[in-house]
VOBA-1610 file (N, C-alpha, C; in pm, whole numbers, padded with zeros to 5 digits, always signed):
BEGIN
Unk-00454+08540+01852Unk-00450+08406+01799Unk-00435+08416+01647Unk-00302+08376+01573Unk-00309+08365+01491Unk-00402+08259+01396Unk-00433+08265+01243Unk-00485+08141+01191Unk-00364+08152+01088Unk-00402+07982+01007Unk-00262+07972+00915Unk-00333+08004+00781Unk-00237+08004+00669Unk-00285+08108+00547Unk-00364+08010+00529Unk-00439+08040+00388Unk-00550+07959+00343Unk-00481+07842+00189Unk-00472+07736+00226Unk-00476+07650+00091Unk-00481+07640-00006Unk-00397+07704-00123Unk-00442+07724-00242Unk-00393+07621-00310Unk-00312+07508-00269Unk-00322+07404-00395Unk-00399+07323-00442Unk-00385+07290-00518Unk-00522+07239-00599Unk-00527+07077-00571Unk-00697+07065-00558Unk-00687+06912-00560Unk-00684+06800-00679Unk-00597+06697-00634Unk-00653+06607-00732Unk-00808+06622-00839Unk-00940+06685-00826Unk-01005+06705-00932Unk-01007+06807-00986Unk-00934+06874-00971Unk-00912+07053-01033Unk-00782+07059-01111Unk-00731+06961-01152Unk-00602+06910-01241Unk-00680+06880-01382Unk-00615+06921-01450Unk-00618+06908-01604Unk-00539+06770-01659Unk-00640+06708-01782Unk-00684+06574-01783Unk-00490+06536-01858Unk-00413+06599-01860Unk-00265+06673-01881Unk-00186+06603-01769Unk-00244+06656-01645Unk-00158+06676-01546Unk-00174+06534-01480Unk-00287+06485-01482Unk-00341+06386-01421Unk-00269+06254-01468Unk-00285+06275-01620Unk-00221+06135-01723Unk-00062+06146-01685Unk-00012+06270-01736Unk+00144+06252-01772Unk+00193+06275-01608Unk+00127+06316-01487Unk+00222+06341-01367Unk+00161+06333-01248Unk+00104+06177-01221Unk-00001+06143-01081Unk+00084+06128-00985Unk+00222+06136-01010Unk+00273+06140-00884Unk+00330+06333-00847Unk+00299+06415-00916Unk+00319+06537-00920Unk+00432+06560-01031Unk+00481+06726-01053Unk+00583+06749-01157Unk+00673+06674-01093Unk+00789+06615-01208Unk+00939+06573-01164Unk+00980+06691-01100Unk+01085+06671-01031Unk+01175+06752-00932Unk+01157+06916-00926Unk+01012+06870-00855Unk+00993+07022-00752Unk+00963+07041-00681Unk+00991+06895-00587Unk+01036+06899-00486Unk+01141+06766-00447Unk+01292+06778-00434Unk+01345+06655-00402Unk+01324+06561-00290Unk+01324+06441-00383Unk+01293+06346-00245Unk+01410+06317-00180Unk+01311+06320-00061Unk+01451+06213+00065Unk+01394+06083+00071Unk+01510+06026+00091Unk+01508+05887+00134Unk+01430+05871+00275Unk+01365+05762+00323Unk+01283+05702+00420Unk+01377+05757+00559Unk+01335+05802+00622Unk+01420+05812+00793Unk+01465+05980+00752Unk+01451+06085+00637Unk+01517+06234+00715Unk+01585+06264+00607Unk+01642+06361+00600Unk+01720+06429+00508Unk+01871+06351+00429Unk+01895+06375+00380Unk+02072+06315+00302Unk+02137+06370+00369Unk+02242+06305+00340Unk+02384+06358+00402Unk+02426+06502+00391Unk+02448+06588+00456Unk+02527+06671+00460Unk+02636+06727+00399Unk+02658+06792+00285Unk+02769+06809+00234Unk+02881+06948+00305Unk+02953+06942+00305Unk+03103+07031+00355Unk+03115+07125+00228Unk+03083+07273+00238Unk+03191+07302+00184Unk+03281+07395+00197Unk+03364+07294+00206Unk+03581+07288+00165Unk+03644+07432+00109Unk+03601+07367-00005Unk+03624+07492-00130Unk+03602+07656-00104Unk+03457+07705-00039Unk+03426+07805+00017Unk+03521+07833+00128Unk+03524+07716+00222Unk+03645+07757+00323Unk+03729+07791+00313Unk+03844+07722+00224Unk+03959+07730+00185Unk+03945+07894+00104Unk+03863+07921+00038Unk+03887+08075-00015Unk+03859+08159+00072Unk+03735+08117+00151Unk+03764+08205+00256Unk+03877+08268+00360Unk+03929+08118+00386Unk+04030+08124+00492Unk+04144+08168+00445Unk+04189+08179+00290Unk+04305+08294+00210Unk+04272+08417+00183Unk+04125+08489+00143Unk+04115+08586+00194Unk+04167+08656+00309Unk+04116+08598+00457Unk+04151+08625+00580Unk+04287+08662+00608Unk+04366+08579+00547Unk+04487+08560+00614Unk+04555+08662+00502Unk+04526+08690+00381Unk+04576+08786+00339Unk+04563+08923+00370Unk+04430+08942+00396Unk+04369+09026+00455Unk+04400+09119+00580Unk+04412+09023+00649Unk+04451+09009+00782Unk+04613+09058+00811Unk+04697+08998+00736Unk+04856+09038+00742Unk+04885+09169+00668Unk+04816+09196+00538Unk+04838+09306+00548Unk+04814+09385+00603Unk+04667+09440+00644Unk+04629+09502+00748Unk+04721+09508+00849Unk+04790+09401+00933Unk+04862+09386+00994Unk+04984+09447+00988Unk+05090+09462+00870Unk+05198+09505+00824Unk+05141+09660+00799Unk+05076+09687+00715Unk+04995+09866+00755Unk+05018+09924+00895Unk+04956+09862+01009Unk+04910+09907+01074Unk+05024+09907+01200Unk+05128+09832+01193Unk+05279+09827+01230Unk+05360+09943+01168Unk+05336+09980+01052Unk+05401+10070+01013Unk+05331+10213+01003Unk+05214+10257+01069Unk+05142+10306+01102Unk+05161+10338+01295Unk+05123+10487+01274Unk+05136+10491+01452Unk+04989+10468+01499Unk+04941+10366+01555Unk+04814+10311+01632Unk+04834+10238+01718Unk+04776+10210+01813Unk+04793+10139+01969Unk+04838+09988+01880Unk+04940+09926+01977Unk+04956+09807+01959Unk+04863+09725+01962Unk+04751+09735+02013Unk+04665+09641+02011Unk+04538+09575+01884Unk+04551+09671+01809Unk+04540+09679+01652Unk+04646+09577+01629Unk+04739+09597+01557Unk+04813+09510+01484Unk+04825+09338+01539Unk+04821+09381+01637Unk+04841+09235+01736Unk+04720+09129+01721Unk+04592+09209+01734Unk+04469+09148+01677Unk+04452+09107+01566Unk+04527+09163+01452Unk+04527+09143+01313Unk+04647+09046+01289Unk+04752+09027+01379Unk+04816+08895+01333Unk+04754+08784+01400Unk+04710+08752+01535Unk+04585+08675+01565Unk+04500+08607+01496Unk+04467+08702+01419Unk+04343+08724+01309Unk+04360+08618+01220Unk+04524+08690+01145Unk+04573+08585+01024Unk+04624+08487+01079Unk+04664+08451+01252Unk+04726+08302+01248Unk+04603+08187+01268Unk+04486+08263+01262Unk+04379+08167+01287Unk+04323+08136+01193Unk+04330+08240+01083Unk+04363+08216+00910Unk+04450+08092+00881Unk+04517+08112+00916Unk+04597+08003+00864Unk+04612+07862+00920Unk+04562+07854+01014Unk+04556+07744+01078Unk+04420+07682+01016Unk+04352+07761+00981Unk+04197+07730+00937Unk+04243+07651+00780Unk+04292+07750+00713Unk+04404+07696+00583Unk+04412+07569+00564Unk+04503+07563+00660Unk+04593+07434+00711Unk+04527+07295+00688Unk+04369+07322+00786Unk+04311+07247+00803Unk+04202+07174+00693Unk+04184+07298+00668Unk+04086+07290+00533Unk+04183+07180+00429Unk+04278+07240+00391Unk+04339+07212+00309Unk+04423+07049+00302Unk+04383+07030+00469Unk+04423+06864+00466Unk+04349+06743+00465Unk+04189+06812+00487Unk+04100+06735+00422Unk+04083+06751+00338Unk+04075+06837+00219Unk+04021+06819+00095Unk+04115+06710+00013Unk+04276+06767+00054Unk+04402+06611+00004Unk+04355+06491+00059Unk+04261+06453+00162Unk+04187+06331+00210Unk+04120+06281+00111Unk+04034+06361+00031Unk+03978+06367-00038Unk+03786+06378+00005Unk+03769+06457+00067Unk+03673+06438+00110Unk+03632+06534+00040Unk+03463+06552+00059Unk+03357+06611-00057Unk+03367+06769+00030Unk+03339+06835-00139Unk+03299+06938-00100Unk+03445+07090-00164
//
């Protein structure tokens, strides 16, 4: 049976006559509030994708073009253009919401 750690924040009378005056509702932002009903919205991010998903596909084709010109089972190279057309489709996609203009 576990127990849970022990409590070390301090109470309301163990605050300094400081903390009490200038910050009864606690320090400003350390911890952000949410709004009533749960967390904020969710943000996307786009940006990370989109670099990600040109990495890949660069990545990916060359590897691809190497490994064609390279003697290794076909099944290598074939995986690696796979690879990059799912790259690029990812691209694609990314890249037509962010012209939507959506966040992130």
């Amino acid at each position: 049976m576990s127990t849970s750690p022990p409590d070390d924040r301090r109470t309301p009378d163990e605050l300094t006559e400081y903390e009490r005056d200038d910050f009864p509702h606690g320090i400003p932002d350390s911890q952000p509030r949410v709004p009533e009903g749960g967390a904020g919205a969710a943000r996307s991010a786009l940006t990370l994708r989109l670099v990600l998903a040109t990495f890949g596909l660069v990545l990916c084709g060359v590897f691809a073009v190497l490994a064609f010109a390279a003697d290794v089972p076909v099944v290598l190279p074939v995986a690696l253009v796979v690879l990059a057309v799912i790259a690029l489709v990812d691209l694609v996609v990314v890249a037509r919401r962010k012209l939507r203009g959506e966040p992130g």
